[in-house]
TORLUMMI-557665 format. One record per residue: residue in one letter; x, y, z of N, C-alpha, C in turn. Coordinates in steps of 0.02 Angstrom, whole numbers, padded with zeros to 5 digits, always signed. Each point is the difference from the previous one (the first is absolute). Layout:
TORLUMMI-557665
AXYZXYZXYZ;...
This chain:
TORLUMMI-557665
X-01637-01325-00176+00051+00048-00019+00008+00052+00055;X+00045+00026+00021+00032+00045+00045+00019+00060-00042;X-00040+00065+00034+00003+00073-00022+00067+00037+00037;X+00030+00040-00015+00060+00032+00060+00035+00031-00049;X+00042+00033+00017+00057+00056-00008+00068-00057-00018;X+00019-00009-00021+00071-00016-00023+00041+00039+00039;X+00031-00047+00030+00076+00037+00070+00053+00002-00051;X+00009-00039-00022+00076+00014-00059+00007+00073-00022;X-00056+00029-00038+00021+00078-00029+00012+00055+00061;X-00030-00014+00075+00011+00041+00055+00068-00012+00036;X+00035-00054-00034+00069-00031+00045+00047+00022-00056;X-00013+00001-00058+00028+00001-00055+00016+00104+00003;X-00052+00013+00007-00001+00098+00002+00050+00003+00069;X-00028-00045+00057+00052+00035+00053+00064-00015-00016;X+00023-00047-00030+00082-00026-00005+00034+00052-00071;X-00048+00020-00045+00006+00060-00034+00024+00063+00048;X-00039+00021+00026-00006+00062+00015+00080-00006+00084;X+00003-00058+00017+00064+00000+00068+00046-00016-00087;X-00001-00006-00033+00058-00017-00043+00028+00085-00026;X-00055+00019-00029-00005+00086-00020+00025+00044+00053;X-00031-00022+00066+00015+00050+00023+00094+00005+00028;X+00032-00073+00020+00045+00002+00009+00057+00004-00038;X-00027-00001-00077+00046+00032-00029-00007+00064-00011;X-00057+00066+00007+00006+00037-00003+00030+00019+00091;X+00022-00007+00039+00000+00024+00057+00088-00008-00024;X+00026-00055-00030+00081-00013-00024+00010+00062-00012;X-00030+00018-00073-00001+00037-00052+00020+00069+00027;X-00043-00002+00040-00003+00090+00048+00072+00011+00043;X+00021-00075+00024+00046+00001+00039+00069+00007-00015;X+00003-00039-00064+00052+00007-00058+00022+00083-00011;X-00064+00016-00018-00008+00072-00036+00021+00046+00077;X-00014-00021+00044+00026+00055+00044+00069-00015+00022;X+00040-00062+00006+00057+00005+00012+00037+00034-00053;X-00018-00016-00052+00045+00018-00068+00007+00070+00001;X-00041+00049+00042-00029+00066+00005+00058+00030+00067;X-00014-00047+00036+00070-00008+00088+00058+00014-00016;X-00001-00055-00081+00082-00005+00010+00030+00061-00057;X-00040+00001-00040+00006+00073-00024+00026+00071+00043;X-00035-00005+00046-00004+00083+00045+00040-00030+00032;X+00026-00057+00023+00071-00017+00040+00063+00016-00046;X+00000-00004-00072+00061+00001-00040+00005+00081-00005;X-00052+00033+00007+00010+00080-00026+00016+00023+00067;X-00021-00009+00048+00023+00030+00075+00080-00009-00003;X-00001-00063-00034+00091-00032+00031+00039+00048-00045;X-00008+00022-00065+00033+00053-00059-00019+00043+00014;X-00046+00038+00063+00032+00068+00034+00043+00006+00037;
């Protein structure tokens, strides 16, 4: 019998965590254009 670490739950956390993080990096990006185009519409109605 062979003792060891299981690679699946360490491949499984990293493809989690590049999945998490690139949707939170969207998320932020979303949230700041939406923020752009805001202060672009109020500049333009002065």
């Amino acid at each position: 019998m062979r003792e060891g670490l299981d690679h699946w739950t360490f491949v499984i956390a990293a493809y989690a965590i590049g999945v998490a993080g690139t949707a939170l990096l969207a998320g932020w990006s979303w949230i700041a254009m939406r923020r752009a185009e805001a202060r672009r519409e109020r500049s333009r109605e002065q």
